[in-house]
C-alpha positions in Angstrom: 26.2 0.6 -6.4 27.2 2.4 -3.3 24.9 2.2 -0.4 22.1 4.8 0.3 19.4 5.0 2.9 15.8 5.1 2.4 12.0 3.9 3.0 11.1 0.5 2.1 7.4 1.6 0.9 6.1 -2.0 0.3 5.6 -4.2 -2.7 2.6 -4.4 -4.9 1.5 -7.6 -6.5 -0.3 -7.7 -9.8 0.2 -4.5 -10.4 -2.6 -4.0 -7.9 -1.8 -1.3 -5.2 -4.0 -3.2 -3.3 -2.6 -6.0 -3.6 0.6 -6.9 -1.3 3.5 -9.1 -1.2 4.4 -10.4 1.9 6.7 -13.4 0.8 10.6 -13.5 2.2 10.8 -10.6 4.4 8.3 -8.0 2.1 6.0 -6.9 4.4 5.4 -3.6 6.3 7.6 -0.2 5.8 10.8 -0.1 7.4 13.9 2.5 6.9 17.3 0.9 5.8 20.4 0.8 3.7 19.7 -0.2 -0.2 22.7 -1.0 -2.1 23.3 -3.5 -4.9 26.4 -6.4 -5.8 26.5 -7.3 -9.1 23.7 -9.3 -9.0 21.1 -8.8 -6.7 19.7 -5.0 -4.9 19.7 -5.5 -1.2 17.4 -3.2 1.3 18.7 -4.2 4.8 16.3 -3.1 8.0 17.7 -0.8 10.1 19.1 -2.2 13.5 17.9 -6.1 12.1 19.0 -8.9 10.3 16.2 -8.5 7.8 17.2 -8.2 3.9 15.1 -7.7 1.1 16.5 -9.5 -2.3 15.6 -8.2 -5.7 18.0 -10.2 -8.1 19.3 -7.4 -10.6 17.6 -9.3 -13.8 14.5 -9.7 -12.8 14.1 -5.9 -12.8 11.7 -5.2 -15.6 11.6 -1.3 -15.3 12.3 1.4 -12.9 8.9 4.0 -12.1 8.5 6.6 -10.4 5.4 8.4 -8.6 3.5 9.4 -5.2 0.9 6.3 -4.6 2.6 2.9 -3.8 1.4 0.0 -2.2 -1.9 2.4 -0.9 0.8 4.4 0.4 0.6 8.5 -0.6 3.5 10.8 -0.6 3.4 14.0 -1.3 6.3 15.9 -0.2 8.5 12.6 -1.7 8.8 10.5 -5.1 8.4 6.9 -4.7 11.0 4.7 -7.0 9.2 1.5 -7.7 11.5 -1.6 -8.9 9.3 -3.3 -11.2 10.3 -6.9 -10.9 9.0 -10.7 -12.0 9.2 -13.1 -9.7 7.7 -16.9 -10.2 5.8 -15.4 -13.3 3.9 -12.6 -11.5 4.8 -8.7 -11.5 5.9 -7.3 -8.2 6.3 -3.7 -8.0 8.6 -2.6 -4.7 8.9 1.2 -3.7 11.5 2.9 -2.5 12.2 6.8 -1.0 15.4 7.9 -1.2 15.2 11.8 -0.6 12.6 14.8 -0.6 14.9 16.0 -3.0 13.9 15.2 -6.7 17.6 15.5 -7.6 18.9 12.9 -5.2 15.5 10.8 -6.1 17.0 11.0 -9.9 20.5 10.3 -8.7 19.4 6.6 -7.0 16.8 6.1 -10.1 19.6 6.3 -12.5 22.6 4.2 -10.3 19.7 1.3 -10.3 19.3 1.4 -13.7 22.9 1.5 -14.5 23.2 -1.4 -11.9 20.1 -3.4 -13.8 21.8 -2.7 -17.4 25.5 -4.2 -16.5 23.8 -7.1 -14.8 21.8 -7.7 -18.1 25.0 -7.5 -20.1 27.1 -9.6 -17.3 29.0 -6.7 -16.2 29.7 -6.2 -12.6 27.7 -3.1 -11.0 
């Protein structure tokens, strides 16, 4: 998947919006560069070292919406990475563009990345 920049919007936990998930560099907002290998997505911090890991199949579902992480957008659609991780649900949200059609673009590339990881195909 080829690299794109974006929002990190947070991570929920639980499925709570309330309820963050601050382990391994999740934590508060940032902007960065997400892009995937074929097996993990990556969301590097802009000007840091810091890299956010979501291994490709562990992905659950991608979502899509305005509210994440008590977090409300309305000019923007949040794409939420729902993941497992240790046996509990993490939900991570990402912006992409104000544009819906670029939002769509990077909804369906992480899919297609999460599907050939599933099947052992490299993304």
């Amino acid at each position: 998947m080829k690299g794109r920049n974006g929002s990190y919007a947070g991570t929920e936990a639980g499925g709570k919006w309330y309820s963050s998930y601050t382990d391994e560099n999740f934590g508060a907002s940032f902007t960065g560069l997400f892009y995937a290998d074929e097996s993990i997505i990556y969301f590097k911090k802009e000007n840091s070292e810091r890299v956010l890991k979501i291994p490709l199949r562990s992905v659950r579902r991608i979502e899509k919406g305005k509210l994440h992480a008590g977090k409300w957008l309305f000019n923007s659609t949040i794409v939420k990475i729902v993941w497992e991780k240790n046996g509990m649900e993490l939900s991570s949200g990402f912006v992409f563009s104000r544009r819906e059609f670029e939002t769509q673009l990077a909804m369906q590339e992480i899919k297609n990345a999460v599907e050939d990881a599933k099947k052992g195909f490299i993304a």
